[in-house]
N, C-alpha and C positions, 0 to 999 in steps of 0.2 A: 074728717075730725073737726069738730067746732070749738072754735078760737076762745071759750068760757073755764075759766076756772073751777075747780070741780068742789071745792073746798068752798070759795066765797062766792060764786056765781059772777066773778063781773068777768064782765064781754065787751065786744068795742063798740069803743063808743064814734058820734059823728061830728065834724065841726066844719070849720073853714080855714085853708090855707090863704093866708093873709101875705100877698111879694108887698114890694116895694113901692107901685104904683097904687096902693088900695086896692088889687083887685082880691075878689075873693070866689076862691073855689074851693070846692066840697071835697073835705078827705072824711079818714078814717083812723081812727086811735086804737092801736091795738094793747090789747094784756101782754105783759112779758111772763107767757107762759116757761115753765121749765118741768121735763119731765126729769121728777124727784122720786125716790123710794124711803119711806118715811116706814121708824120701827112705830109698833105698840109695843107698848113696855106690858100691857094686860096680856095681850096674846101672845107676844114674843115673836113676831113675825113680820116681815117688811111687805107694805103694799107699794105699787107702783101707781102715782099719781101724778096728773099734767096741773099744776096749780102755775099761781101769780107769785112774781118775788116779794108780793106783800104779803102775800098768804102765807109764804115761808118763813117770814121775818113776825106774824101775828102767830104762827105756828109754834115757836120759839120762843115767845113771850109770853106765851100762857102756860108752857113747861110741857108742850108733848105733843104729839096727838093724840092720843086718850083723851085729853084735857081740854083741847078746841074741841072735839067732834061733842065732848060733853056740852060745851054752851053755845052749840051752834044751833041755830034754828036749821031744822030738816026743809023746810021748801028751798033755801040757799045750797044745800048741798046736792051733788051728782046722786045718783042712780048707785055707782059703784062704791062709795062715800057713805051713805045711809046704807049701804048693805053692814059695813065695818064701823059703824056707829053700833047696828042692832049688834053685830058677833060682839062687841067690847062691855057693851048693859049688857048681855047673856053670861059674858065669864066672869063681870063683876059680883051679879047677883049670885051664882052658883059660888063663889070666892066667900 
């Protein structure tokens, strides 16, 4: 399973751990992934998604998921993600 968010796409990133003597060596900054189950309020149904606690906090701030997955650019989003972008435009437009 890879360490990317599935909602905003970020993944880890790389930098330097910096001790005390200046030296510097190369780590890795991970996403604080959480596996979350998130309703549609159009579908009425909970999906199970690995996203970031930012993405859950920007989740929350736009009032849904209905609501993100509406102003999100589709290249940012997973695979399982734009499948429940397309089902929510399907039952809005038949709505």
């Amino acid at each position: 399973m890879s360490r990317v968010c599935e909602l905003t796409g970020k993944g880890p990133m790389s930098g330097n751990t910096i001790s005390h003597a200046n030296n510097k060596t190369r780590r890795r900054f991970l996403p604080n992934l959480n596996e979350i189950s998130l309703i549609s309020d159009t579908l009425g149904k909970a999906f199970q998604l690995r996203i970031s606690a930012a993405a859950l906090r920007t989740v929350d701030h736009r009032g849904g998921l209905d609501a993100f997955l509406a102003k999100s650019k589709d290249e940012e989003l997973s695979t399982a993600a734009l499948k429940i972008k397309r089902e929510i435009e399907k039952a809005q437009a038949a709505a």
